[in-house]
N, C-alpha and C positions, 0 to 999 in steps of 0.2 A: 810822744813820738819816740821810738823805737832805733838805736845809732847802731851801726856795725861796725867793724874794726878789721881791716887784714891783719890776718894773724897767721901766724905761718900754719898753725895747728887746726886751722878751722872747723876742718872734717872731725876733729875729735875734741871740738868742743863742746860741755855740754848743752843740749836745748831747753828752752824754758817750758816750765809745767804749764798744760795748757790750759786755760782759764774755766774755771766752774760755770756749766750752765745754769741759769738763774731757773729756769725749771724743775731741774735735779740737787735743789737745794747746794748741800758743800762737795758735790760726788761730782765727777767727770765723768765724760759720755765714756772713759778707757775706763773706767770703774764701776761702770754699768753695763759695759759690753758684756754678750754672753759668746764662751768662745765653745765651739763644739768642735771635739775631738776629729782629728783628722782621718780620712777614709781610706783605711787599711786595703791591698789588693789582694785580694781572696787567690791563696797559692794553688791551695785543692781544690780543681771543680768537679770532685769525681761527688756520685748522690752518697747522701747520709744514707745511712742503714736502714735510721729509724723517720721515718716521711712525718711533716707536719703540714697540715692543709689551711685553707685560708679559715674556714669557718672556726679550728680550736685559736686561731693566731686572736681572732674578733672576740671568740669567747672569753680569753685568759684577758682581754685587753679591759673587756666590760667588769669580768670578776675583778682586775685590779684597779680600776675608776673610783677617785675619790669621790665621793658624797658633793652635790654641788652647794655652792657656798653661798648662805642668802642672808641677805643683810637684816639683822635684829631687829625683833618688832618693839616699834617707840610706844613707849606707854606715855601718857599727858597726864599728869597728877595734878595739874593747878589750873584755874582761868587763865592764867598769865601766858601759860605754855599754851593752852588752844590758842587764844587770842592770836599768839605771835604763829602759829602753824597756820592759821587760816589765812592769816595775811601774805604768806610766803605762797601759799596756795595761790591764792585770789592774783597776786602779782606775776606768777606762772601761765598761768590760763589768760592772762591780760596780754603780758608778754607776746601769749600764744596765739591770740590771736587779732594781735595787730601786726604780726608776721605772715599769718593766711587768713586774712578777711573773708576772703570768701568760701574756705573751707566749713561746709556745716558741719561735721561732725566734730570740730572743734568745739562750736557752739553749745553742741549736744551734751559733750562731754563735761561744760563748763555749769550749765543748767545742771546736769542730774548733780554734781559733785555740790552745790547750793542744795540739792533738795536733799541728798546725802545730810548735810550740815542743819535741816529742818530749818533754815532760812530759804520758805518760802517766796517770801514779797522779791529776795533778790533774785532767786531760781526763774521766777516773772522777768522779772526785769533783764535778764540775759537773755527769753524767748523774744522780748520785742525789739531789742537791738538785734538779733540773728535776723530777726524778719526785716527789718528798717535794711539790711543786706540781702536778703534773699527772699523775699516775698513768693517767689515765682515756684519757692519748693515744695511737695505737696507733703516729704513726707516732714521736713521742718513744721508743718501744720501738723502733723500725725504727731509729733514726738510731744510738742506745747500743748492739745487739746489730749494726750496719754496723761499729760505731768498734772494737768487741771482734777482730769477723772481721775488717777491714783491716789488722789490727795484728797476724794470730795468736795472740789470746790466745784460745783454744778454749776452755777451760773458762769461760772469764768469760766467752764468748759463749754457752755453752753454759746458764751461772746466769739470762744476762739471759733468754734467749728460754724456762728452764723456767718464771719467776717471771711474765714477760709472757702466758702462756697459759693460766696460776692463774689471775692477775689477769684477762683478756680474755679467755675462751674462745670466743665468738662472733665475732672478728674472725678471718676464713677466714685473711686476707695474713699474718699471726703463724704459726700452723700449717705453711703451702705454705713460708714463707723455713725457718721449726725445720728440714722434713724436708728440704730442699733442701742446708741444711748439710751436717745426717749425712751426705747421700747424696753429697757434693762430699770429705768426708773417707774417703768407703767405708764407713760403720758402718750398717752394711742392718740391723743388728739394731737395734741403737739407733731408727733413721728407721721401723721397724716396729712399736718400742716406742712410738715419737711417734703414729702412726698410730692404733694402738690407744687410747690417749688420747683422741685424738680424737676416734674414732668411740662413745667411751661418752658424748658430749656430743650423740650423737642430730644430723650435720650434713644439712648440705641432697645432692642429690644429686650436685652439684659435687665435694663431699669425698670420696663412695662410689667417686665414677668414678676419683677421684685414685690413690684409697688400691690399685681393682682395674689401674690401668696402670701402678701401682711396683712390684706382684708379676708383671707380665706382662711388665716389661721384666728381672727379673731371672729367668724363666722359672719363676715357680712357678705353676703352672695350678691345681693344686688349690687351694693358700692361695685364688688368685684366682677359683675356685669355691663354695669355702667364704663368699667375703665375702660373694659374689653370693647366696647363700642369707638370708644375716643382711640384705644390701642390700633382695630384695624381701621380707624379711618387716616390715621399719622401714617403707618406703615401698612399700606392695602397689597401683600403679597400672599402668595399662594400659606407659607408655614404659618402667619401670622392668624387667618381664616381657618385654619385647620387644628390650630389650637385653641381657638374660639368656640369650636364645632365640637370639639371633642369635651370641653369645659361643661357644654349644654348636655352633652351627652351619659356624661358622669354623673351627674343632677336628673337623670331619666326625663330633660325637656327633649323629645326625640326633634318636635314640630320647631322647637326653635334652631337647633341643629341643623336641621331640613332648610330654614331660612336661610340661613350663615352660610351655607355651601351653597345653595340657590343665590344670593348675591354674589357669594364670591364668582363663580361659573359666569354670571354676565358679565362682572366688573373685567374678571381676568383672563376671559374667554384668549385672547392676543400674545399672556404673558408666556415667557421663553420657560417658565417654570410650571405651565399650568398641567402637563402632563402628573405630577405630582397630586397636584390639585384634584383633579377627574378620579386618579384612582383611589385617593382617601375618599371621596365623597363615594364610589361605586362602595367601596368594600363599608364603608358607613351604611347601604343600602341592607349590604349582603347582609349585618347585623342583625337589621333589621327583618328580614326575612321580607323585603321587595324584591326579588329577584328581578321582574318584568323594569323597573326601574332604576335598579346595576343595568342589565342588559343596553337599555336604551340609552345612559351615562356612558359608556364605552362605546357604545356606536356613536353617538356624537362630537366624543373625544379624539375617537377617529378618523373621523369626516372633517373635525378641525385642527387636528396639531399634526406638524411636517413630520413626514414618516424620517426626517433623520432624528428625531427627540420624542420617536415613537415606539421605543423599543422595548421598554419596561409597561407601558400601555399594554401596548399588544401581549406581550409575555404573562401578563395579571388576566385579561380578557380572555387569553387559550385557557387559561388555568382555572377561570370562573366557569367558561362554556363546558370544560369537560368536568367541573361539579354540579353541576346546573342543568347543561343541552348538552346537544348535538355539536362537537367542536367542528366535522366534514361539514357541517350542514352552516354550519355560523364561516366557516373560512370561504365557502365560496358564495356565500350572502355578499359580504365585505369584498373580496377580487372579483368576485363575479361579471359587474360591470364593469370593469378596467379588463378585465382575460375577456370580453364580448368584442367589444373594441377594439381590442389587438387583432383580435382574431380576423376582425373586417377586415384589417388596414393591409393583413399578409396577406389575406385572399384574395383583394384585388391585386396586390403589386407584391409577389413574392420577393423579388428581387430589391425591396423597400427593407436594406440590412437596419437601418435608423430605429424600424417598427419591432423586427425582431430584437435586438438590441433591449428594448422598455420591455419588449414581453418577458423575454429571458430575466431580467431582473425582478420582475414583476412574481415570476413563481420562485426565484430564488429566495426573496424577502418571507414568500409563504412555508420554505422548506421541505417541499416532497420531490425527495430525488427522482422518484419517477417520471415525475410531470417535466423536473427540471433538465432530463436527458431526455424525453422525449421531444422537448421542444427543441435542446441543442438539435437531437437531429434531423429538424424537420428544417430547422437554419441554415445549415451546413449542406442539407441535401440541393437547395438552390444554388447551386452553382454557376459562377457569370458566362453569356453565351459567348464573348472573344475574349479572345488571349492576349489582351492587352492588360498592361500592368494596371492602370489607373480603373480599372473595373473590380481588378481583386483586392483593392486595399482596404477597402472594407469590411469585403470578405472574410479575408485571412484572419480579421479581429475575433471574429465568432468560434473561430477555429483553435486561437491562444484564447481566449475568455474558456473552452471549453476544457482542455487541457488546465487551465490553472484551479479551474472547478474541483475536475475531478482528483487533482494531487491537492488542494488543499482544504477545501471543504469536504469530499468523499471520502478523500485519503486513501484513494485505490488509484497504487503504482500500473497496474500493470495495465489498467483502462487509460492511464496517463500516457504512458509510453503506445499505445495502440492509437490512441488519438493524433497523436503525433507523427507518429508511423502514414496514419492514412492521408496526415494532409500533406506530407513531402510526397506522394506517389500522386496525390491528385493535381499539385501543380506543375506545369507544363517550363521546364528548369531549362530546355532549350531555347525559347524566348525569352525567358524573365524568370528570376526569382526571388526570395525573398531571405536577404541575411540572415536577419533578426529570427523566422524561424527555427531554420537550421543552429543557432545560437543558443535559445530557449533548448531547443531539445539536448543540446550537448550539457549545457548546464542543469537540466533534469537528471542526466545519467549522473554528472558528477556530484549533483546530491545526495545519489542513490551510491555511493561509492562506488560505482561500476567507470572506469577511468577506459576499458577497453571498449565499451559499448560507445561512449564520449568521442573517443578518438575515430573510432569507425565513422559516428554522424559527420564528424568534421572532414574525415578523411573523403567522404562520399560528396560531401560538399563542394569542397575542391577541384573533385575528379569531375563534377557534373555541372554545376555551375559558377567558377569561382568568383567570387569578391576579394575586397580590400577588406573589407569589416572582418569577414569569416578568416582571412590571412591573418588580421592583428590579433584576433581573440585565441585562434590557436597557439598560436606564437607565446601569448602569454600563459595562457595557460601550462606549456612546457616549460617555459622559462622559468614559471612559480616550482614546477614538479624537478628543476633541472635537469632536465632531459636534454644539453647542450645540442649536442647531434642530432636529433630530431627539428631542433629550430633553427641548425645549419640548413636542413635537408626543406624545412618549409623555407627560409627564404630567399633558396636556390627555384625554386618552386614559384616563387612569389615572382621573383623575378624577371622568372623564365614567359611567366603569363604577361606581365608587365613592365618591358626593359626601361618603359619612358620616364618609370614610377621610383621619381628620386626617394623619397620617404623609405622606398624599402629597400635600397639603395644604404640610406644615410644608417639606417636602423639594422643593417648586416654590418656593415660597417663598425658602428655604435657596439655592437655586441662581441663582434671580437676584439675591440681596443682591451673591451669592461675585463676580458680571458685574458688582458696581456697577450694577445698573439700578432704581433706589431705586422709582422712581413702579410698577416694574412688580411688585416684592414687595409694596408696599404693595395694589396692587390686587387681586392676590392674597389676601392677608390677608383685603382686605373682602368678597371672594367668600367665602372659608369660614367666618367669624364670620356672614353670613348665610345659609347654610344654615337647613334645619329642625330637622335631625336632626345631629348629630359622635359617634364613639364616646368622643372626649376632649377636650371644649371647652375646660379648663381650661389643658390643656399649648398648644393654639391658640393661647387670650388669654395665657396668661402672655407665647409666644416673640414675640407680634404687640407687647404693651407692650412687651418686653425690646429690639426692633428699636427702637420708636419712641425709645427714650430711646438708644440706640446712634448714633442720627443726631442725635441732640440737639434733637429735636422735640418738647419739653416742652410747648406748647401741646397737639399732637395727643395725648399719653401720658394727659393730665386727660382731654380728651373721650373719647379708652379707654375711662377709667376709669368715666368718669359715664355711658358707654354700658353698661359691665357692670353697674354698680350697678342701672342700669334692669331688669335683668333675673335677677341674683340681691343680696341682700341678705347674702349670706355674711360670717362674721368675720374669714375670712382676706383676702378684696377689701379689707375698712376699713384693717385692718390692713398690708395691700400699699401700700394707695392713700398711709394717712401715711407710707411708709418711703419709698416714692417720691418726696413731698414734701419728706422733708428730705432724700431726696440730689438734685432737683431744687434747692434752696434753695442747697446747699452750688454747684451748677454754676451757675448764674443767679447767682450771687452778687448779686441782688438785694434791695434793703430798703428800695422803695419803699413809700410808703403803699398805692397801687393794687394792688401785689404782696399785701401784708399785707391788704387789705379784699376780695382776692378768693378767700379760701377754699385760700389757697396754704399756710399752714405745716401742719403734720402735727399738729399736737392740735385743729386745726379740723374734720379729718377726722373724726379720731376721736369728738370732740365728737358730729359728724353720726351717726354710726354709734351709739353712746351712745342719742344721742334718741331715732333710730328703735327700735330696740330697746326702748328705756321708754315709748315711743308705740304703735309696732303691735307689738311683739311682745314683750311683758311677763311671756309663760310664760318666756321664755330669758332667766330670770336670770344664769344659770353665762355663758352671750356677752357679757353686759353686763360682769360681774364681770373674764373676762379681757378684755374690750376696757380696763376703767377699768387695770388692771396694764398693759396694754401704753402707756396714755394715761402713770402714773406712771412706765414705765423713758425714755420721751422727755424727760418732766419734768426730769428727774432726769440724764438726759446732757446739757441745755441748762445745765447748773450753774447760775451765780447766775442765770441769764437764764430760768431754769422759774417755775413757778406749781406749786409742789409743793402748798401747802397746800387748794389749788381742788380738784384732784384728790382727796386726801385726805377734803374736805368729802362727796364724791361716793360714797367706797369705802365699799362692804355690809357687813353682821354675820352671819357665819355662827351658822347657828343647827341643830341637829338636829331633824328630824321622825321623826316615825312615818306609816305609809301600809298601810293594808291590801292583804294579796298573796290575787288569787280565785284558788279555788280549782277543780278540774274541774265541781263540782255548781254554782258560783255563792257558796256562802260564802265569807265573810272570816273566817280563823280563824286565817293568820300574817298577821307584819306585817314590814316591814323599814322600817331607820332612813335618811336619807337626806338631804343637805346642802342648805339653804335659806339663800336668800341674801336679807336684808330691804335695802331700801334706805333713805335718811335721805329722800325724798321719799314713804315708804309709810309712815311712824313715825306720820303724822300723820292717816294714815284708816283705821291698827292696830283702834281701837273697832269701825270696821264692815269691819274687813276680811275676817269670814267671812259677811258678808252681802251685799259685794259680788262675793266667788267664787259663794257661790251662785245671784246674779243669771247674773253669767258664765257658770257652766255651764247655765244654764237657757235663755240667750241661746241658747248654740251649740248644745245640745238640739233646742232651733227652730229651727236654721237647718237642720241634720242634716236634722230632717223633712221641711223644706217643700223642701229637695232632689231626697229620695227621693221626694216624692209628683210 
C-alpha cells in the first residue's frame, strides 16, 4: 500500500517510475513509445516551381522499400529434431481443430500435412475422424478417395468411393470420379458395374448420356442400345427420343429411327414440347429423301399442336414447302377450311364483329398484307345501322386492331394516321364518342414526334366532343412538356364544360399550389365552394381547409370553417373544426386571453355543436351523444389541464325503447327495440315528456300540411 504525506511542496515533488510491463520485459511502455515529430504550419502556400505528381511520389516510395523480411528456412539435421517438429506440428493442427470442429478444410489441411510426413496410416486416420464430422461433404469424400488414388492404394480408394455413393447417391461428381477410376485402371467391368448402380438411383439425363458414351467408346452398340431403350422409357420426352433417333441414325439403322420417332409421335402426341419433336422427325424425313412423309408429319403436327406453340412448326413447314412445293398452294390447303368458315359466318351476319375479329386473325397469323387489309376493310365497311353507343363498341375495336396493324406490324405511318383519320370522321361525335380513340391517335402523333399534329387531335376533341379522360390526358401531357399556360388555359376549359366536376376543380387548384402561386389556388378554391351544384363538396372543403392550414393561415382556416357550418350542421364539420383547433392551438402557440375568449380552443367548439344539436335538432340524440365522447377523449388528452367532470355532467343514459314496425295494410303488429339516449337537461321535464312529443309531432303535422296545401 501506497501512503502520502502533505507536504507543502507537493507539486514539485518527484513521481515515481512507473512500473515495467511484464510484456516489455525491463523497458516501460514511455521507452517504447514512438514519438513523431510535431506538425509544422506550412507558411508558403504559394506552388513549387518544380511540380511532383502522385505516380513519381508511389514510384520513389516502391524504389526505396526494403526487401520483405522472411523468416529462415529450418533445416532438421537429426531424428530427434523431426521427431520434436512433428510433434509440435501434430499438436497445432489438434489444437486446430478442436477449436473449429466443423471446419473441413482444417481437416484437409491436417491429412495432406500426414501425407506430406509419408505417414500414411495416420493421413487415414484423420480422413475418418473428418467424416465421423462431416459425412454429409461430398468434396471431404473427393479429397480422402484423391489421397487413396495419389498414393495407389486402390482398394482403399476403391472402399472410400463404394461407402461415399451409399452415403451420397445424388451427388453426380462421386459417381463420374468412381467410374473414371475403374476406367483409368481398365476394369470396364467393374466401371459398368458402377454404372448400373447408378442408373437404379433413377439419374438425370446427364448420367444416361454418360453411361451410353462409355459403351460407345468401348464399342458395344447394342449395350448402348439396350440403355437407350431403358433411357426413353425413365425419361419419355420429346429431346430424350430425338436423341435416340438420331443414335440409330448415325449407325445407317434408317428403319429403326423411323420406329423411335413413330413411338415417340404416339406416346407424346399431347406433350407441351412436342412441336420439337414433329420437326426433328419431318427434317429426319427430309434426309431421307420422303418428302410425301415430311409433308404429311407437318400437316398433322398441325392439325395437333395449339397454334400458340406453333410458331417454329409452321416457320420449318413454309420453309420445307418452298424447297419441296408450292408454299400458295400448301397455306391455303392448311387455312383454307378455317378462311371457308369465316367467310360463311360474315355472309350471313355481317354485323357478327366476334366472326370478323377470328378471321382477321386468321390471315394475320398467315402474313399476307394484302389479304390482311383487305379484309380489315371489308370489317370496317359494316358499319352499325343506329347511333347508339352500345352498338359501336365493338365496332370501333376493328378500327384500333386496324391502326395498330398498320403502325406496327406494316410499319406504314402515314396508312396509320389515314386510318385513324377516317374513323374520327366516321363516328357521329354529336351523340356519343369515343375517348380512347381520340387518345390513341394523339399518342400515335406523339410517337411520331409530331407534338403539333397531337395537339390539334386533342384540341378537336375537346372542341367536338369533350370528355374527362381526353381533359386529363391532355393536361398531362402538357404538364410532362411544361407548357404551364396551356394546362391553365385546359383547366379553365375543363371547367367551363363541367363546373360540378370537383376533380378538376381540386387538380387546377393542385397545380397552382405545386407553382407556389398561393393567391391564385386560393381563388380558385373560392370559385368552386361557390358553385350551386359539386358532385363532392366535402373532398373540395376538406383539401381548400387542408391548403389553408398548409400555409398557416389559421385565421382564414376558422372563416372556412364558420362558412361551412353556415351551410351544413354535420358532426363530422364540429368534430373537424375542434381538431383543427387544437392542432391550430398547438402551432400558434398562443394563450392569450383574446385567443381563449374568441372561440379558439376545441371544446368550445364542440360545446357550440352540442347546443345546437339540443337547440334545433333534438331528434339527433345519437350526434349529440357522439359529439359529448368526442368533447371527453379531448378532455381527457388535455390531462390535468381538461374539465373531465363538466363533460361527464353532460353524458346521456341509455335506455331501451320499443317502437312499432307498420306494416304493408298499415298495422302495428311488430315492434323492434332501439337505443334512446335521455339527457340530464330532459330528466327534468321527463313528467311531461310524452306530452311534449305529442305537441311535437302535432306541430310538425301542421307544418307538413300547410306545406302541401
Amino acid at each position: 500500500m501506497a501512503l502520502t504525506t502533505r507536504g507543502g511542496g507537493g507539486a514539485d515533488q518527484a513521481q515515481p517510475p512507473p512500473a515495467p510491463d511484464a510484456s516489455l520485459g525491463f523497458l516501460t511502455k514511455r521507452d517504447t513509445e514512438v514519438k513523431l515529430p510535431r506538425a509544422t504550419r506550412v507558411k508558403n502556400k504559394t506552388p513549387a516551381g518544380v511540380q511532383i505528381t502522385a505516380e513519381q511520389i508511389l514510384r520513389e516510395a516502391r524504389e526505396r522499400q526494403e526487401p520483405e523480411i522472411r523468416p529462415p528456412k529450418q533445416k532438421i539435421t537429426d531424428v530427434h529434431e523431426l521427431a520434436d517438429y512433428r510433434l509440435r506440428e501434430r499438436k497445432r493442427f489438434e489444437d486446430l481443430i478442436r477449436r473449429v470442429r466443423w471446419n473441413v478444410s482444417a481437416w484437409v489441411k491436417y491429412a495432406k500435412w500426414e501425407e506430406g510426413q509419408k505417414d500414411f496410416a495416420r493421413a487415414r486416420s484423420v480422413f475418418e475422424r473428418a467424416l465421423d464430422v462431416a459425412h454429409r461433404d461430398h468434396t471431404l469424400w473427393l479429397k480422402y478417395a484423391e489421397f487413396e488414388m495419389r498414393n495407389r492404394y486402390v482398394n482403399h480408394a476403391r472402399n472410400v468411393w463404394d461407402r461415399a455413393v451409399s452415403l451420397l447417391p445424388r451427388i453426380d461428381q462421386l459417381w463420374y470420379k468412381y467410374i473414371h477410376m475403374e476406367e483409368l485402371l481398365g476394369a470396364i467391368a467393374n466401371a459398368r458395374q458402377v454404372f448400373e448402380r447408378w442408373m437404379s438411383w433413377r439419374p438425370d439425363t446427364a448420367g444416361w448420356n454418360s453411361y451410353i458414351k462409355f459403351e460407345l467408346r468401348y464399342g458395344e452398340v447394342e449395350r448402348a442400345r439396350a440403355i437407350y431403350e431403358r433411357f426413353v422409357a425413365e425419361h419419355p420426352r420429346p429431346d430424350t427420343f430425338i436423341r435416340f433417333a438420331k443414335f440409330e441414325m448415325k449407325r445407317g439403322e434408317v428403319e429403326r429411327a423411323r420406329q423411335v420417332y413413330e413411338r415417340a409421335g404416339d406416346l407424346l402426341v399431347d406433350d407441351e414440347d412436342a412441336e420439337v419433336l414433329f420437326v426433328a422427325f419431318a427434317e429426319f424425313e427430309e434426309k431421307t429423301r420422303e418428302v410425301e412423309r415430311a409433308r404429311a408429319i407437318y400437316k398433322f403436327a398441325l392439325d395437333r399442336v395449339p397454334k400458340a406453340r406453333a410458331e417454329d412448326l409452321y416457320r420449318k413447314f413454309l420453309a420445307f414447302e418452298k424447297q419441296f412445293g408450292d408454299r400458295e398452294g400448301i397455306e391455303d390447303a392448311i387455312v383454307g377450311k378455317r378462311r371457308f368458315q369465316y367467310e360463311d359466318e360474315v355472309r350471313k351476319n355481317p354485323l357478327n364483329y366476334d366472326s370478323w375479329f377470328d378471321y382477321i386473325r386468321l390471315e394475320e397469323s398467315v402474313g399476307n398484307k394484302d389479304k390482311i387489309r383487305d379484309v380489315y376493310e371489308r370489317a370496317i365497311a359494316n358499319v352499325p345501322p343506329a347511333d347508339e353507343k352500345r352498338y359501336w363498341q365493338r365496332y370501333i375495336y376493328i378500327w384500333i386492331n386496324y391502326a395498330l396493324y398498320e403502325e406496327l406490324d406494316a410499319q406504314d405511318m402515314e396508312r396509320t394516321r389515314e386510318v385513324y383519320r377516317e374513323c374520327l370522321k366516321l363516328i357521329p361525335h354529336k351523340k356519343f364518342t369515343f375517348a380512347k380513340l381520340w387518345l390513341m391517335a394523339a399518342q400515335f402523333e406523339i410517337r411520331q414526334k409530331n407534338i403539333k399534329a397531337a395537339r390539334q387531335t386533342l384540341g378537336n376533341a375537346i372542341g367536338m366532343s369533350p370528355k374527362g379522360k381526353i381533359f386529363k390526358k391532355y393536361i398531362e401531357i402538357e404538364l410532362y412538356l411544361g407548357n404551364f399556360d396551356r394546362c391553365r388555359t385546359l383547366y379553365e376549359k375543363y371547367i367551363e364544360w363541367s363546373p360540378a366536376n370537383c376533380y378538376a376543380w381540386r387538380k387546377y387548384a393542385e397545380l397552382e399550389k405545386n407553382l407556389s402561386e398561393t393567391d391564385r389556388a386560393r381563388s380558385i378554391y373560392e370559385l368552386a365552394i361557390a358553385q350551386p351544384a359539386l358532385d363532392t363538396p366535402e373532398v373540395l372543403w376538406k383539401e381548400y381547409l387542408q391548403f389553408e392550414i398548409d400555409e398557416a393561415e389559421f385565421d382564414r382556416a376558422r372563416e372556412l370553417y364558420e362558412r361551412l357550418l353556415d351551410r351544413t350542421k354535420h358532426l363530422k364539420v364540429w368534430i373537424s373544426f375542434a381538431e383543427f383547433e387544437a392542432s391550430a392551438g398547438l402551432g400558434e402557440d398562443n394563450e392569450s386571453e383574446e385567443y381563449k375568449n374568441d372561440a379558439g380552443y376545441p371544446e368550445q367548439q364542440i360545446e357550440r355543436g352540442f347546443d345546437y344539436f339540443r337547440t334545433n335538432a333534438a331528434e339527433l340524440k345519437e350526434e349529440r351523444a357522439m359529439l359529448l365522447e368526442e368533447w371527453l377523449k379531448k378532455e381527457l388528452s388535455f390531462g390535468d389541464l381538461g374539465d373531465v367532470t363538466l363533460v361527464q355532467k353532460k353524458a346521456p343514459r341509455k335506455v331501451k325503447r320499443k317502437r312499432p314496425l307498420p306494416s304493408d295494410d298499415g298495422s302495428n303488429i311488430a315492434y323492434e327495440e332501439y337505443i334512446d339516449y335521455i339527457f340530464p337537461d330532459e330528466v327534468a321535464l321527463a313528467p311531461n315528456l310524452k306530452i311534449l312529443e305529442a305537441a311535437y309531432k302535432w306541430k310538425k303535422q301542421k307544418t307538413d300540411d300547410t306545406d302541401d296545401d
